[in-house]
PyMOL CGO cylinders between C-alpha atoms (Angstrom):
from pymol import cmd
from pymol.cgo import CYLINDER

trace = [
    CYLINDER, 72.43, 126.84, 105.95, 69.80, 123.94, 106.90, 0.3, 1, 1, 1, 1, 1, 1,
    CYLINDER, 69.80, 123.94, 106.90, 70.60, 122.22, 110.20, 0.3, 1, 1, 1, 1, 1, 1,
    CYLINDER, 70.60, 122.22, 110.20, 71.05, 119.15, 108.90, 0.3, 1, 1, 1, 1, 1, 1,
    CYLINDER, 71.05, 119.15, 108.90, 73.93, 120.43, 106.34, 0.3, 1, 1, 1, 1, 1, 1,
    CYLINDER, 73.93, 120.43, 106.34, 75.42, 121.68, 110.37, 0.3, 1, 1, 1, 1, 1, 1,
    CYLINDER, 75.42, 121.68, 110.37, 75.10, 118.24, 111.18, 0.3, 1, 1, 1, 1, 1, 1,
    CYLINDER, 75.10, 118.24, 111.18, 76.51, 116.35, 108.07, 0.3, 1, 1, 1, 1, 1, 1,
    CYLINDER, 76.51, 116.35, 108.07, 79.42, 118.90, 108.25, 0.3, 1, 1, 1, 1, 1, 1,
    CYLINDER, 79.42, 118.90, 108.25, 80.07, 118.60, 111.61, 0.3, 1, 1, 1, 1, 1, 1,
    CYLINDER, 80.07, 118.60, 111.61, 79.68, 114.74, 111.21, 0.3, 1, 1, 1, 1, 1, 1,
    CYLINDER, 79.68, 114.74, 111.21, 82.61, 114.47, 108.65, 0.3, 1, 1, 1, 1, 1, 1,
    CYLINDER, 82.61, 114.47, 108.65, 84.49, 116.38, 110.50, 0.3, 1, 1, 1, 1, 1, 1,
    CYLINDER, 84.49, 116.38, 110.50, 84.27, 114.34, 113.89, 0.3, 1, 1, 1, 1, 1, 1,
    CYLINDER, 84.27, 114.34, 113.89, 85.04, 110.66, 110.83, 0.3, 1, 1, 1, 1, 1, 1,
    CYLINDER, 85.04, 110.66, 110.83, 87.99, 112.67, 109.88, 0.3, 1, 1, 1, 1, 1, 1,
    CYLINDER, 87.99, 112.67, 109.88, 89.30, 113.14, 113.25, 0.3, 1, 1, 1, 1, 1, 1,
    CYLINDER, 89.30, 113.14, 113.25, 88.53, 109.65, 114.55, 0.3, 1, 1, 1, 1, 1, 1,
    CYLINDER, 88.53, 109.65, 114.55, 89.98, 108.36, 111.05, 0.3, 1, 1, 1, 1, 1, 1,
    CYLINDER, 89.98, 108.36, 111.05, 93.47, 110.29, 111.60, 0.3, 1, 1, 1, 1, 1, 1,
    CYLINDER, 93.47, 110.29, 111.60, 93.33, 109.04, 115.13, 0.3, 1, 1, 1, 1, 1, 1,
    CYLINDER, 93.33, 109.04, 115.13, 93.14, 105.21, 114.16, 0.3, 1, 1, 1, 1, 1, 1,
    CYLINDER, 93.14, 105.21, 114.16, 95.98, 105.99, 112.36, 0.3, 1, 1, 1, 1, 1, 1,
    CYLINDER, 95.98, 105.99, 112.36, 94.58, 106.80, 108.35, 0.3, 1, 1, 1, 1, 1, 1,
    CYLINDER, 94.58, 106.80, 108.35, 95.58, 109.50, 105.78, 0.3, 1, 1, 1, 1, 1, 1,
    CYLINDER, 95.58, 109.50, 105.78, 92.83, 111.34, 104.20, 0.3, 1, 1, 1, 1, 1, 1,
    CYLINDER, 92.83, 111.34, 104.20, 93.04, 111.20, 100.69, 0.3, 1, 1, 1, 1, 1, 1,
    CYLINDER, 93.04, 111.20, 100.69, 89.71, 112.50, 99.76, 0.3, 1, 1, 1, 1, 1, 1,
    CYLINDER, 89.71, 112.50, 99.76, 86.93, 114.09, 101.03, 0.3, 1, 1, 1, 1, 1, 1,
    CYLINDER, 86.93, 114.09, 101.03, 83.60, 114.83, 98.95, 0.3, 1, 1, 1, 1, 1, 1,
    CYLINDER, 83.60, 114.83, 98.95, 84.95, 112.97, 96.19, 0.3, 1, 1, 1, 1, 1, 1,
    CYLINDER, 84.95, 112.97, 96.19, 82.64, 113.37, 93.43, 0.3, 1, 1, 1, 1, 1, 1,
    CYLINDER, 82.64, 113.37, 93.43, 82.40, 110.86, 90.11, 0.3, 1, 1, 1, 1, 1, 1,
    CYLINDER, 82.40, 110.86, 90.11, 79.52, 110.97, 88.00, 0.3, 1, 1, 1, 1, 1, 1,
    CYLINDER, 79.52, 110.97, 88.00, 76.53, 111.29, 90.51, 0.3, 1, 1, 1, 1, 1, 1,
    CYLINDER, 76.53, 111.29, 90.51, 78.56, 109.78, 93.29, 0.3, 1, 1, 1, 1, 1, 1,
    CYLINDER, 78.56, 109.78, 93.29, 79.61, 111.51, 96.39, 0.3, 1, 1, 1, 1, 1, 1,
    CYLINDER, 79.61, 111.51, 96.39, 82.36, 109.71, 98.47, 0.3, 1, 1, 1, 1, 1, 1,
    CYLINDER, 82.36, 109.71, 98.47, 82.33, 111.17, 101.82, 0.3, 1, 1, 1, 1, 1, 1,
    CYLINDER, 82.33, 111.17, 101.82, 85.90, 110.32, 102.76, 0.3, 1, 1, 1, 1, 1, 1,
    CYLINDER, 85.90, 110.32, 102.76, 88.29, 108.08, 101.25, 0.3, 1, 1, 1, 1, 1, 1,
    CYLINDER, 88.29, 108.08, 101.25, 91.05, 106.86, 103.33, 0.3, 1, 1, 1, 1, 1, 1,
    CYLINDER, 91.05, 106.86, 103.33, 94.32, 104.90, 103.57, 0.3, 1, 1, 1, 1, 1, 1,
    CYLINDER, 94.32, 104.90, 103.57, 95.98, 102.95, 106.68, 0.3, 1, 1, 1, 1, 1, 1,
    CYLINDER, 95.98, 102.95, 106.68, 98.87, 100.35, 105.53, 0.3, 1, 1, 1, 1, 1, 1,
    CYLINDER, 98.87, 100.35, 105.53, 97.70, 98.80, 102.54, 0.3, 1, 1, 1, 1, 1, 1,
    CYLINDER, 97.70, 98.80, 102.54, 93.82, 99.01, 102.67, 0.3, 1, 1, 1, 1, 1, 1,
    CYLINDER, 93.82, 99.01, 102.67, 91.94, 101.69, 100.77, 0.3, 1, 1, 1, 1, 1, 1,
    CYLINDER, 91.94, 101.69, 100.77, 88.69, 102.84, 102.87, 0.3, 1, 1, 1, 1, 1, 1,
    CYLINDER, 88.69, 102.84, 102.87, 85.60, 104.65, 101.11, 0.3, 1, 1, 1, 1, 1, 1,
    CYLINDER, 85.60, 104.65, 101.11, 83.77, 105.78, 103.92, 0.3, 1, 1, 1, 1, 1, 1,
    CYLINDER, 83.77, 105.78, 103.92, 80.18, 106.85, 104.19, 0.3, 1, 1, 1, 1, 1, 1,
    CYLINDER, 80.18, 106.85, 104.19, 79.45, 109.09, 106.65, 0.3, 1, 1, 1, 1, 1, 1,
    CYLINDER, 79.45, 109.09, 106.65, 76.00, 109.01, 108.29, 0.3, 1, 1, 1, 1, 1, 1,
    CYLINDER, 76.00, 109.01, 108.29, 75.11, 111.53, 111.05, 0.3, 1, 1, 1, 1, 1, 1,
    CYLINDER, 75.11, 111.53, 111.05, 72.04, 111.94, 113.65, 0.3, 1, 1, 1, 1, 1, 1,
    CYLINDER, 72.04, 111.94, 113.65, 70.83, 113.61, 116.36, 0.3, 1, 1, 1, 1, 1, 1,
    CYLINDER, 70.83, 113.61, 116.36, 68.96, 110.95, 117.64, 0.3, 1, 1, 1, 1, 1, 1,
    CYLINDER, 68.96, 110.95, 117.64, 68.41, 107.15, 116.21, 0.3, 1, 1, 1, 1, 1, 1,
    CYLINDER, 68.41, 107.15, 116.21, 64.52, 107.67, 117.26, 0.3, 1, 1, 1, 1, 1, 1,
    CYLINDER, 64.52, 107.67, 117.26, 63.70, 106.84, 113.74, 0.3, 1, 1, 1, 1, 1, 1,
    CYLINDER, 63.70, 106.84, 113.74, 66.69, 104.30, 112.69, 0.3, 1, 1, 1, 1, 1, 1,
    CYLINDER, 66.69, 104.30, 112.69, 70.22, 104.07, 113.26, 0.3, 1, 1, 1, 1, 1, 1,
    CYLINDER, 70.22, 104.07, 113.26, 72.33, 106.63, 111.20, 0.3, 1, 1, 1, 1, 1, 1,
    CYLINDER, 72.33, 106.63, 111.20, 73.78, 103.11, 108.77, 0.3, 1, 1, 1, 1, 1, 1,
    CYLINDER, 73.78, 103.11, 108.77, 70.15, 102.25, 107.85, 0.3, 1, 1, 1, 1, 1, 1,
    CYLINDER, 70.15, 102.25, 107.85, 69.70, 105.24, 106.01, 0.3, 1, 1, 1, 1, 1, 1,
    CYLINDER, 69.70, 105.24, 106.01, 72.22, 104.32, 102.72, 0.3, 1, 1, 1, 1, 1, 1,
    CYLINDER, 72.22, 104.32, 102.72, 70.18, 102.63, 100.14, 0.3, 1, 1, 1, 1, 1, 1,
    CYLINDER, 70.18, 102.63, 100.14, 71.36, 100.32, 97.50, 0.3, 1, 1, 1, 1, 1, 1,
    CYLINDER, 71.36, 100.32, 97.50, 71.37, 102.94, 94.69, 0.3, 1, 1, 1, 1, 1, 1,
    CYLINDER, 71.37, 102.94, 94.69, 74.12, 104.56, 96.67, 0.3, 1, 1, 1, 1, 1, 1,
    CYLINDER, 74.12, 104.56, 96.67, 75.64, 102.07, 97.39, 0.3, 1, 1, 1, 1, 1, 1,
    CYLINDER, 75.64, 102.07, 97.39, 76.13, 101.29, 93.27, 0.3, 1, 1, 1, 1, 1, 1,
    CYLINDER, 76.13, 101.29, 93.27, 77.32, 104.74, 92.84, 0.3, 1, 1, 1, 1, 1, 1,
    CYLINDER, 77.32, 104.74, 92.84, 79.59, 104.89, 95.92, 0.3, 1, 1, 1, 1, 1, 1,
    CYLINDER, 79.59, 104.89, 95.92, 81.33, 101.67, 94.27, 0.3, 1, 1, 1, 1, 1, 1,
    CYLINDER, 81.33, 101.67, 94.27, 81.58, 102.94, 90.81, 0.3, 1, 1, 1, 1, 1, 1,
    CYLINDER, 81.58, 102.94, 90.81, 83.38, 106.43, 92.24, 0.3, 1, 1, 1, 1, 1, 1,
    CYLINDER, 83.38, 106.43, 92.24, 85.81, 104.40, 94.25, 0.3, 1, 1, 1, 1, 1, 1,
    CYLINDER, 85.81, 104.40, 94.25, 86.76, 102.02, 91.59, 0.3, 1, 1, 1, 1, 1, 1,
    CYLINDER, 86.76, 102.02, 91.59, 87.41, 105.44, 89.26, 0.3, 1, 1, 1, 1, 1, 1,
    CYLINDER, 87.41, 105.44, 89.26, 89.21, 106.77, 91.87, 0.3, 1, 1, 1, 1, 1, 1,
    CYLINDER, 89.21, 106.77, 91.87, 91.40, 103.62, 92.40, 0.3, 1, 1, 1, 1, 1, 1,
    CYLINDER, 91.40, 103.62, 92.40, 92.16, 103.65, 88.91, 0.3, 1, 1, 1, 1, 1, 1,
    CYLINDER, 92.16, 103.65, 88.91, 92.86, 106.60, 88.14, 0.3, 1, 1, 1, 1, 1, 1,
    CYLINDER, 92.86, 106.60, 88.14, 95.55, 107.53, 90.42, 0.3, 1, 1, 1, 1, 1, 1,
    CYLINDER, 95.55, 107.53, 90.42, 96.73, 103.98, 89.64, 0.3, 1, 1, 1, 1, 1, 1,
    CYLINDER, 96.73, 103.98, 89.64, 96.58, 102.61, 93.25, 0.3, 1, 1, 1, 1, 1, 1,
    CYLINDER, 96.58, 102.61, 93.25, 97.57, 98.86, 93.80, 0.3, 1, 1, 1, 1, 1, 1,
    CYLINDER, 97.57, 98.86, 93.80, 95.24, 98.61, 97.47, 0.3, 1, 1, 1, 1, 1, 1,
    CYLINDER, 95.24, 98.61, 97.47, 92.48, 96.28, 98.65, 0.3, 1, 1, 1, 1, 1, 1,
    CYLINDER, 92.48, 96.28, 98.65, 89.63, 98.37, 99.20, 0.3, 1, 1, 1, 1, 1, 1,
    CYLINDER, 89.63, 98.37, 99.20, 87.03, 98.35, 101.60, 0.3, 1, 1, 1, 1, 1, 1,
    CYLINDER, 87.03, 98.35, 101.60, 83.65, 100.19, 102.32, 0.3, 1, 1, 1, 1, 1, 1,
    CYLINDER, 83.65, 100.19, 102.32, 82.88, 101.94, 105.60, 0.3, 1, 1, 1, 1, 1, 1,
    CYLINDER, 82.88, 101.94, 105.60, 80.37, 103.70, 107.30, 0.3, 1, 1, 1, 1, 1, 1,
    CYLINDER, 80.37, 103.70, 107.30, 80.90, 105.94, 110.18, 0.3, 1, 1, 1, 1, 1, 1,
    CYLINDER, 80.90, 105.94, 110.18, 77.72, 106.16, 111.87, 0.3, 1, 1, 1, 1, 1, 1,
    CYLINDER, 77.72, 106.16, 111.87, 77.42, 109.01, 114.53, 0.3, 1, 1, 1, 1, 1, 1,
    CYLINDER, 77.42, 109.01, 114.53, 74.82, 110.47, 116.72, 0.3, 1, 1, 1, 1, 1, 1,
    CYLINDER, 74.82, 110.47, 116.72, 75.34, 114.03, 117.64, 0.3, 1, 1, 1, 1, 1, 1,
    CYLINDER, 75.34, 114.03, 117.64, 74.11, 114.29, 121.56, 0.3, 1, 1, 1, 1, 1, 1,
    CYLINDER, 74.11, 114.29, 121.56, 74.04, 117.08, 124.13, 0.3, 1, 1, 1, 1, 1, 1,
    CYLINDER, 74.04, 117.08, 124.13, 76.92, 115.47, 125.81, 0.3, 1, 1, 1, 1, 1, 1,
    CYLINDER, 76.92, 115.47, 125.81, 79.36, 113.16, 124.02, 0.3, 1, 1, 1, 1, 1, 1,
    CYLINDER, 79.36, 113.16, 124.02, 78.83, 112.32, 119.99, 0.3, 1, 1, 1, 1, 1, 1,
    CYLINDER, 78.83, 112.32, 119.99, 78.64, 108.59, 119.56, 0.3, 1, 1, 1, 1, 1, 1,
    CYLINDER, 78.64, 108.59, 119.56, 80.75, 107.18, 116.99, 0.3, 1, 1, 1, 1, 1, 1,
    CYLINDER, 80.75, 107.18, 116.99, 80.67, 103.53, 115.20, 0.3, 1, 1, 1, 1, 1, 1,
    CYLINDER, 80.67, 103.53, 115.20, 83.12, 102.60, 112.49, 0.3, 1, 1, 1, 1, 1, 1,
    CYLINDER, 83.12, 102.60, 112.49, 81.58, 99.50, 110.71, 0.3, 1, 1, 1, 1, 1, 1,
    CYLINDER, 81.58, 99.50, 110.71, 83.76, 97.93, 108.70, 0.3, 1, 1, 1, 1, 1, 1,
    CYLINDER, 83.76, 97.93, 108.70, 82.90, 96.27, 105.47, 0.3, 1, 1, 1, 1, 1, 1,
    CYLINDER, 82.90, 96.27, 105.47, 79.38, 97.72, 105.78, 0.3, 1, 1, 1, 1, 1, 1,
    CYLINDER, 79.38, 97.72, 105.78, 78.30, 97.23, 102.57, 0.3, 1, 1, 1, 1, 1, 1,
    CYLINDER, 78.30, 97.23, 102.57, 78.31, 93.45, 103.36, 0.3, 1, 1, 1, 1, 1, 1,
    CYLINDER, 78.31, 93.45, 103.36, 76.06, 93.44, 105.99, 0.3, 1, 1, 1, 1, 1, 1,
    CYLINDER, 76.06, 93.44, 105.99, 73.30, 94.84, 104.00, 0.3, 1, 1, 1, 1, 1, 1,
]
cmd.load_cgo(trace, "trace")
């Protein structure tokens, strides 16, 4: 397997562990609708959270969050609202990305919140 597949695995692995510790049930992970791919979809209280996961092992060329383009973005909504409606879920539902860089030492995570507004 490529190294960056490693990395992307490890990556959702290290969201879904910060995710449970924050307090959220996975619902979802690799969600697929159409040709959509939700990383992780997740639930705390009332507040449904579609979460892109980014991983790096540096940000020499970008932070990990620059790299999701608006095209994804459009299919990342689409899945989510399928999703939503078809298990009939009454939530408010927001968009994440967990951005992490993979170090020798101590991965750095950021949840952003909302992301897809600050694009």
């Amino acid at each position: 397997m490529a190294e960056h597949n490693n990395r992307g695995i490890s990556g959702e692995r290290l969201a879904v562990d910060y995710l449970i510790s924050k307090g959220y049930d996975i619902l979802a992970q690799n969600f697929r609708y159409l040709k959509a791919e939700v990383d992780i979809i997740a639930q705390k209280n009332k507040c449904l959270a579609a979460v892109e996961v980014k991983t790096r092992s540096s940000t020499a060329f970008g932070a990990p969050e620059e790299f999701l383009k608006p095209a994804q973005i459009q299919r990342i909504i689409k899945a989510v609202d399928y999703f939503v409606t078809s298990k009939g879920l009454d939530v408010e539902v927001r968009f994440d990305i967990i951005a992490i860089v993979l170090s020798t030492k101590k991965p750095d995570i950021e949840h952003i919140e909302n992301a897809f507004y600050h694009f």
